[in-house]
Backbone as ProteinMPNN parsed JSONL, in Angstrom:
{"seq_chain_A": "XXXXXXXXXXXXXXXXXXXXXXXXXXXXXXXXXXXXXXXXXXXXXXXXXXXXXXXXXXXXXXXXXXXXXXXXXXXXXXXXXXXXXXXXXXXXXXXXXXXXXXXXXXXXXXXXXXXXXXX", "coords_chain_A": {"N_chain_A": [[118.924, 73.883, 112.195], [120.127, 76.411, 110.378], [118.533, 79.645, 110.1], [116.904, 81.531, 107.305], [116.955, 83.931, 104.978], [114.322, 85.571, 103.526], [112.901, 87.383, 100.657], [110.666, 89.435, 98.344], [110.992, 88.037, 96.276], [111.259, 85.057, 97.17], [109.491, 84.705, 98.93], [106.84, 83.129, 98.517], [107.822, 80.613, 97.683], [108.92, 79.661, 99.741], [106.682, 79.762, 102.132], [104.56, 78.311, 100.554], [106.445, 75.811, 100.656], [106.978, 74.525, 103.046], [105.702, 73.006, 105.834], [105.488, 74.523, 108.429], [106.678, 77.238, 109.266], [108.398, 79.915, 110.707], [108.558, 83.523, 111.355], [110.809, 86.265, 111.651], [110.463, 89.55, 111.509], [112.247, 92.286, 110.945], [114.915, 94.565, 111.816], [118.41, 96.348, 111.454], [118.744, 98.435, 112.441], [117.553, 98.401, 115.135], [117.376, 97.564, 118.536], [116.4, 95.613, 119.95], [115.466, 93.968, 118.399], [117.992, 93.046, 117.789], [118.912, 92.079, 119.859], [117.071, 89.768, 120.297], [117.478, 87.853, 117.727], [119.829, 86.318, 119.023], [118.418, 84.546, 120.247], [116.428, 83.278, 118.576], [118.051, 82.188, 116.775], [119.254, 80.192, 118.175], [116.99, 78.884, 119.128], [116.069, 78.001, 116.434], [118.338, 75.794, 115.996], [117.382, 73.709, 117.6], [115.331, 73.392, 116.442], [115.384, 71.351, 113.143], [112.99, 70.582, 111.746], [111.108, 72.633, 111.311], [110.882, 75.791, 109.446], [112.894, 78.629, 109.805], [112.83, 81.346, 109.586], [114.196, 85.271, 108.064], [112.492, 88.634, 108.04], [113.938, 91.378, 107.011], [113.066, 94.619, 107.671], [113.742, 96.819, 106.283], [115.16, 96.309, 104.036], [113.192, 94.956, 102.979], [110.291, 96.062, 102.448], [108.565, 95.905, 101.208], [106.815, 93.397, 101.572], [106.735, 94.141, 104.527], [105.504, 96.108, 104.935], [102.564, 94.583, 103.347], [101.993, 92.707, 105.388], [101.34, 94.26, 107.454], [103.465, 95.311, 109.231], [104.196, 97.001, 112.226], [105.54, 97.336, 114.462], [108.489, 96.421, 115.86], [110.743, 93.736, 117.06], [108.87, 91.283, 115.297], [107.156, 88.539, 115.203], [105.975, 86.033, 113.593], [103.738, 83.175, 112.396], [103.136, 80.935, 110.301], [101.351, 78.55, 109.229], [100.433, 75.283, 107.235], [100.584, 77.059, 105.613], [98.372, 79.001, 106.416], [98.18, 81.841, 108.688], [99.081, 81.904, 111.999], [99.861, 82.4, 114.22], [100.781, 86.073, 115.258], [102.903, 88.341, 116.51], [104.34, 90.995, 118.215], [107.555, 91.938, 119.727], [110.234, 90.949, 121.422], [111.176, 87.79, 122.465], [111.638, 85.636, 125.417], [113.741, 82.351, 125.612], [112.761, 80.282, 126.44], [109.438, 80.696, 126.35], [109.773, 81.194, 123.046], [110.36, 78.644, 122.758], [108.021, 77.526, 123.732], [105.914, 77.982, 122.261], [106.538, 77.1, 119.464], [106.552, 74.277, 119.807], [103.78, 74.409, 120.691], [102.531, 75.321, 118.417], [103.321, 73.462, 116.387], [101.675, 71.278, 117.337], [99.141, 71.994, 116.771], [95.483, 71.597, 116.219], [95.501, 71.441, 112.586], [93.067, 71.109, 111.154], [90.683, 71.859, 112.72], [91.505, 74.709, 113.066], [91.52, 75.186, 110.085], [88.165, 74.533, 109.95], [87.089, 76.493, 111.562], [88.107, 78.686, 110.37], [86.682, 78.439, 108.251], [83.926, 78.449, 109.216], [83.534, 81.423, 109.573], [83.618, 82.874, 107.591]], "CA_chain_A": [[118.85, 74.463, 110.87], [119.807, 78.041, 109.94], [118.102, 81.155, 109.231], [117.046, 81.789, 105.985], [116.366, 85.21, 104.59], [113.173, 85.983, 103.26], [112.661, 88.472, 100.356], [109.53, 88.989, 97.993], [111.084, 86.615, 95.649], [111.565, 83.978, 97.192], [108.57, 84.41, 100.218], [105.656, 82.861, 98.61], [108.089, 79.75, 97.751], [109.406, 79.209, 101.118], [106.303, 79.645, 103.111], [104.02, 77.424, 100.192], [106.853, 74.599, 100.506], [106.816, 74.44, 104.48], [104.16, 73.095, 106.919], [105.885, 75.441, 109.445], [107.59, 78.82, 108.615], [108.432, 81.327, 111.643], [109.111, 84.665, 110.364], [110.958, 87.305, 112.644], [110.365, 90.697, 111.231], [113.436, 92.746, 112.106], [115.787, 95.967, 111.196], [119.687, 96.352, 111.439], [118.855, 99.259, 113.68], [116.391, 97.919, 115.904], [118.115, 97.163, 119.361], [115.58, 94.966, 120.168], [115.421, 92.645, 117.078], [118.897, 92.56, 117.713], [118.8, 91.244, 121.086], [116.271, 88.412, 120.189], [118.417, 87.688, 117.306], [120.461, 84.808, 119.121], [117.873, 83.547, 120.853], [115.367, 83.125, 117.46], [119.198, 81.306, 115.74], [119.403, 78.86, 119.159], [115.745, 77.521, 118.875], [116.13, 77.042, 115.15], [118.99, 74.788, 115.693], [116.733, 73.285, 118.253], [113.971, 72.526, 115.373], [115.617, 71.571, 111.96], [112.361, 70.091, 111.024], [110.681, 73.759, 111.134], [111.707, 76.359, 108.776], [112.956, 79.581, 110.751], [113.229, 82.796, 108.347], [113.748, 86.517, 108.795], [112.81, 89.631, 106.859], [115.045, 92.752, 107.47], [112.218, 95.106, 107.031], [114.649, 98.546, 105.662], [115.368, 95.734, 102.953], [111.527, 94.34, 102.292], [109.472, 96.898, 102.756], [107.184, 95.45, 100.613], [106.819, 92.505, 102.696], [106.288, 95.073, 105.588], [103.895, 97.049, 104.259], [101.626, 93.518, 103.11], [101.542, 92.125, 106.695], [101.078, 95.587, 108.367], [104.125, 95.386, 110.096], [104.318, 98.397, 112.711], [106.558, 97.234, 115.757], [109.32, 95.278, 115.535], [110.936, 92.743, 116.519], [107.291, 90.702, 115.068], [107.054, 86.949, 115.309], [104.694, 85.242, 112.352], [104.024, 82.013, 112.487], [102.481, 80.089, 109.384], [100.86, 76.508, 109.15], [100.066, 75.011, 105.937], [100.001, 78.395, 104.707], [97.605, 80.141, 107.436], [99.276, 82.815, 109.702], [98.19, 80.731, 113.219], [100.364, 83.485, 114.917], [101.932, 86.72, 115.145], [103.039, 89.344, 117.536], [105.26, 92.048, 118.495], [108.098, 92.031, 121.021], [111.297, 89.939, 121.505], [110.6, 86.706, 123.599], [112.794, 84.655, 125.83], [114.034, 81.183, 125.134], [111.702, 79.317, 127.203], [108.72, 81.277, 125.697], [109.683, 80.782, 122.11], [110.386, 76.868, 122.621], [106.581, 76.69, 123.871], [105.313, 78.741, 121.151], [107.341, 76.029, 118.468], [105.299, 73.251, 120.38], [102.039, 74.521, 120.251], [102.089, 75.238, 116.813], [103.922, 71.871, 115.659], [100.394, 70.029, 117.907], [97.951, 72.667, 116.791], [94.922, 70.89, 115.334], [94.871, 72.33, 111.837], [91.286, 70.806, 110.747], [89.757, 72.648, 113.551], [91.761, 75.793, 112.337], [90.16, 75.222, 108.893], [86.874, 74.729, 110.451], [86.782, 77.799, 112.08], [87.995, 80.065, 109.263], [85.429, 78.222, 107.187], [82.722, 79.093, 109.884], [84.009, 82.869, 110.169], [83.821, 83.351, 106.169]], "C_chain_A": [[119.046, 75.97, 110.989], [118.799, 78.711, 109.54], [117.838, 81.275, 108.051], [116.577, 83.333, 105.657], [115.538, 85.443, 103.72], [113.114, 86.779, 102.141], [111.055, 87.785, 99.489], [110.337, 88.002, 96.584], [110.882, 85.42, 95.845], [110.174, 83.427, 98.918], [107.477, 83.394, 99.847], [106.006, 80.881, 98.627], [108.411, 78.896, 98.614], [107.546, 78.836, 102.334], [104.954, 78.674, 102.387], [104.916, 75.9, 100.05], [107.36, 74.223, 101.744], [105.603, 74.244, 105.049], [104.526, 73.941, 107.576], [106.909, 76.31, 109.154], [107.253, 79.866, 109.959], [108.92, 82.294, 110.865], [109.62, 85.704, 111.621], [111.378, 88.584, 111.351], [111.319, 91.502, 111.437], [113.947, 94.214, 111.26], [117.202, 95.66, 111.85], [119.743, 97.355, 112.503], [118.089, 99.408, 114.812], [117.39, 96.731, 117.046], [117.047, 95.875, 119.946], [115.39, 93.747, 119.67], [116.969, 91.946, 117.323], [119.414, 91.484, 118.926], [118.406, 90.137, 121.293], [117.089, 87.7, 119.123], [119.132, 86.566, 117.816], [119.821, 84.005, 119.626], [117.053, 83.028, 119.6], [116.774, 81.85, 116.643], [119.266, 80.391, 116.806], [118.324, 78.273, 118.817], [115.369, 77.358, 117.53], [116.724, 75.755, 114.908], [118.258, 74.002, 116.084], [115.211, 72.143, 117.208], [114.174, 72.381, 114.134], [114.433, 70.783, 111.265], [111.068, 71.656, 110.831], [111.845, 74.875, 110.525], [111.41, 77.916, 109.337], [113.373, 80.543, 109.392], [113.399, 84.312, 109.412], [113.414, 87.312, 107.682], [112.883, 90.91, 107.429], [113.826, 93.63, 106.778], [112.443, 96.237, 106.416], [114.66, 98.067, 104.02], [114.081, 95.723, 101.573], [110.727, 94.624, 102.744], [108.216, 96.426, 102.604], [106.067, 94.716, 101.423], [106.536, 93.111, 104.027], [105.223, 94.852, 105.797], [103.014, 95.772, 104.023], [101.489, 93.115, 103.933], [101.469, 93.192, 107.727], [102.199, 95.361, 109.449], [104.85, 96.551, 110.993], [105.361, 98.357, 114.169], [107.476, 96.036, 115.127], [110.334, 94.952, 116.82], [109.185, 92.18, 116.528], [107.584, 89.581, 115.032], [106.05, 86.618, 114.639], [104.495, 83.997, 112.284], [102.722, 81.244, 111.15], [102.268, 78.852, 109.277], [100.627, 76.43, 108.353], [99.516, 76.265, 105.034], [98.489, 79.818, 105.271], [98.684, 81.042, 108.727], [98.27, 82.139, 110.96], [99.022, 82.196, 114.357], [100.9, 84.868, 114.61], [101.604, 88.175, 116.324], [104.041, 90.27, 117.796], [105.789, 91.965, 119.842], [109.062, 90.916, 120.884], [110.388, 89.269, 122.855], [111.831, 86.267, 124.374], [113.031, 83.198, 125.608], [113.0, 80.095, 125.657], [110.242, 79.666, 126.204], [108.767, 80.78, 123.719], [109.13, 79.048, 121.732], [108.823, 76.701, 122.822], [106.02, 77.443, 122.955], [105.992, 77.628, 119.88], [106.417, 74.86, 118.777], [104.043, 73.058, 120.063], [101.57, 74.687, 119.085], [102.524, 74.138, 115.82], [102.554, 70.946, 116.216], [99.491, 71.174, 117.386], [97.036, 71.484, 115.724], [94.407, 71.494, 113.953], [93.502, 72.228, 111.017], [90.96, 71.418, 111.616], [90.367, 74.187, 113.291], [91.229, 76.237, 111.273], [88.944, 75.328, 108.815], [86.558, 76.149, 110.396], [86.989, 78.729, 111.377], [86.97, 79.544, 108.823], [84.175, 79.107, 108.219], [82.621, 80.706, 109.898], [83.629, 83.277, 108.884], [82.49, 83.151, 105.447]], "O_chain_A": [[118.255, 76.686, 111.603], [118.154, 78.324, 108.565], [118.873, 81.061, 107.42], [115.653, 83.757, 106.351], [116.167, 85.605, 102.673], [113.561, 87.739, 102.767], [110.478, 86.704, 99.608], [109.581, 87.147, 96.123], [110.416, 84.659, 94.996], [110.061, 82.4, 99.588], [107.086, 82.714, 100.796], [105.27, 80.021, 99.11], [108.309, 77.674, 98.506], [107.402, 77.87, 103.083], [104.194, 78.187, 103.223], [104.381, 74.937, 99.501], [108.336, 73.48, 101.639], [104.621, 74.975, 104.918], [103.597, 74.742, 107.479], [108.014, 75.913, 108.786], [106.186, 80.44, 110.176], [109.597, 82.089, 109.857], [108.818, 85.922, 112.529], [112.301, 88.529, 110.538], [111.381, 91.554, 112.666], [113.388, 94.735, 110.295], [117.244, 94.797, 112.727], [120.591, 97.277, 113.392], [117.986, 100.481, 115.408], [117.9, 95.649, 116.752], [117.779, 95.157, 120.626], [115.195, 92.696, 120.281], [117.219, 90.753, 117.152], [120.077, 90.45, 118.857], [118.912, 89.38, 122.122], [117.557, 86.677, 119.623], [119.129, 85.628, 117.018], [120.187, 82.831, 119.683], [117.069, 81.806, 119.75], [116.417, 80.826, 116.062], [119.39, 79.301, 116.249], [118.405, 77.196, 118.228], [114.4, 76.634, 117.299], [116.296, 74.859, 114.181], [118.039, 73.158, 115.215], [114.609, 71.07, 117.248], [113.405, 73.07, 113.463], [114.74, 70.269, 110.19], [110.128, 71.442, 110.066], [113.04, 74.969, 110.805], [110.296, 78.437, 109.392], [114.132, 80.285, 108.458], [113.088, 84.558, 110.577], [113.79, 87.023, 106.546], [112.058, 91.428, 108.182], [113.558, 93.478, 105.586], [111.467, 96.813, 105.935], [114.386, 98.774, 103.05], [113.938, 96.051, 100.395], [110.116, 93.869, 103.501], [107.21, 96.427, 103.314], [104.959, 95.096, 101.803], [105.95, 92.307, 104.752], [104.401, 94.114, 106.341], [102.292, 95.872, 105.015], [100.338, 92.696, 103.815], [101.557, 92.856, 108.908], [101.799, 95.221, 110.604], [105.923, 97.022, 110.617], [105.796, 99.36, 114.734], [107.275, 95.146, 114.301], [110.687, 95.889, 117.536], [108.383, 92.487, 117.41], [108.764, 89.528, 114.688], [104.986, 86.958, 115.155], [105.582, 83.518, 111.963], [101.516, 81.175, 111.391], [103.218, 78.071, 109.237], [100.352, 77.55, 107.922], [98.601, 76.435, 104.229], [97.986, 80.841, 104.807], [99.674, 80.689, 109.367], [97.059, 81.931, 110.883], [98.341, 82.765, 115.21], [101.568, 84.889, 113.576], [100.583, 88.726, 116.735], [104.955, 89.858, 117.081], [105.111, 91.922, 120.868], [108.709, 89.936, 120.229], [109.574, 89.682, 123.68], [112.958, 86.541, 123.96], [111.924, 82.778, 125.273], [112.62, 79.13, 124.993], [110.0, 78.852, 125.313], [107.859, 80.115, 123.221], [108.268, 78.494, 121.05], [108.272, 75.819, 122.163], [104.871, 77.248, 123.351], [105.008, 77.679, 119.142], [105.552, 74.543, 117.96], [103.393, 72.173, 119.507], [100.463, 74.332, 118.681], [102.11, 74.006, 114.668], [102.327, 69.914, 115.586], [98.614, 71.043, 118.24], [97.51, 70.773, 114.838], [93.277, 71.975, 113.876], [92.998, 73.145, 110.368], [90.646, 72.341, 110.865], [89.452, 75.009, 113.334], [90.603, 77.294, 111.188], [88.399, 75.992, 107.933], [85.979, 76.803, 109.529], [86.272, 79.723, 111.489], [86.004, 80.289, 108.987], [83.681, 80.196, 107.924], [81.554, 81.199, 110.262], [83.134, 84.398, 109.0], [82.377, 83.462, 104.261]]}, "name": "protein", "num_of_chains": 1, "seq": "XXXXXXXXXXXXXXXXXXXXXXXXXXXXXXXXXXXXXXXXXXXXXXXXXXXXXXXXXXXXXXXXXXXXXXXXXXXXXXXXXXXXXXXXXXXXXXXXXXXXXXXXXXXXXXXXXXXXXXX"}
């Protein structure tokens, strides 16, 4: 599955009508983002039952600015609408693929739990 692009229109629809939504954070002038870039479009094809996004952050600031996004390239990872991940730094292909894994088996009742307990 392709890429989809992200803005605040269309974010809250995409990531409330997905169990699984990666988000790569990125810029046009960000050598870095750009580098990860084919590897983030290989392990999408890899998972067309997870929905792979990006948001160009020069574009959607907004979107930035609301997830405190201060390094980039950032990796987000959402489960039924909880952020279960996110981090800063391009990955390598191996790395991503087990990061796709672990969050496709995470147990999200014990995720729920534990925010509940925390709150």
């Amino acid at each position: 599955m392709a890429t989809i692009e992200l803005t605040a229109d269309n974010f809250e629809e995409v990531v409330t009508g997905s169990s699984t939504v990666f988000i790569d954070f990125w810029a046009p002038w960000c050598a870095p983002c750009l580098s990860f870039a084919p590897t983030y479009e290989a392990v999408a094809e890899e998972y067309p039952d997870v929905v792979f996004a990006k948001v160009n952050t020069e574009e959607q600031q907004e979107l930035a600015t609301h997830f405190q996004i201060r390094s980039i390239p950032t990796l987000m990872i959402f489960r039924d609408q909880i952020i279960i991940f996110s981090q800063a730094g391009a990955l390598p292909k191996v790395q991503l693929q087990e990061i796709v894994q672990k969050a496709q088996t995470l147990d999200m009742d014990k995720v729920r739990a534990e925010i509940a307990k925390q709150a």
